[in-house]
N, C-alpha and C positions, 0 to 999 in steps of 0.2 A: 229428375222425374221422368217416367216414361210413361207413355202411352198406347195405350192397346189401339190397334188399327184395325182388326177384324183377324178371328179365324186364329187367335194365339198369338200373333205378332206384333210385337210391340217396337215403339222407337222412342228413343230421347228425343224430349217437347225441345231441348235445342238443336238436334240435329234438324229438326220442321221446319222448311222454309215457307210450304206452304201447302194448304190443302183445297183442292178442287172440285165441284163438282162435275163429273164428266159431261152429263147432257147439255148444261151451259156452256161449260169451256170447248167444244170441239167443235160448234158451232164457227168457232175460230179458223181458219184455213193455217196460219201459222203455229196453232194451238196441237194439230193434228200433226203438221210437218214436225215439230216439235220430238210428236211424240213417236213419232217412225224414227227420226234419226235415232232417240233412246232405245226403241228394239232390236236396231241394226247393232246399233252397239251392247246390246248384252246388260244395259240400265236395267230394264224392265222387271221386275217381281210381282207377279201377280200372288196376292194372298188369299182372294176371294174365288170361292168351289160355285159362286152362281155370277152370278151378270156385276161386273164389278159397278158401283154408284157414284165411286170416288177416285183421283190418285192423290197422294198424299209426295210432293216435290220434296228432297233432299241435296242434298251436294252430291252425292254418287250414283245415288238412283231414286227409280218414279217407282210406286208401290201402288198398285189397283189392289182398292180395299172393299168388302162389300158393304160396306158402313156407307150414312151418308154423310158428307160434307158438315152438316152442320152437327150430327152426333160426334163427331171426333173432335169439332170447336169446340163441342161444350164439354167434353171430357179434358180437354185444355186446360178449361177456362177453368173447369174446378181446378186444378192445381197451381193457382195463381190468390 
């Protein structure tokens, strides 16, 4: 099954480790350090054309989606 993330791009619902909301999660200090190291290293895909809402974690890379957190849960969730 795959799932659409925003903006065309879609992932395998197995490859999803997990999905975040940014304004919660970065509030994090390790959450943010986290996600520098991922830029530095060439992780990062941004797929969303305005203010990303979300990342969507993987085994290879972090993907800022303009969807929120809970829309791409429940597009999940329908395929289950």
């Amino acid at each position: 099954m795959y799932i659409d993330i925003g903006e065309q791009k879609a992932l395998r619902l197995s490859e999803i480790i997990g999905v975040f909301d940014l304004d919660r999660v970065t509030i994090s200090k390790k959450t943010r350090e986290y996600l520098k190291i991922c830029e530095k290293n060439g992780q990062i895909e941004d797929v969303s054309r305005d203010i990303p809402l979300s990342f969507v974690l993987t085994e290879k890379k972090v993907y800022f989606s303009p969807l929120l957190a809970r829309t791409i849960y429940a597009r999940a969730s329908k395929n289950f």
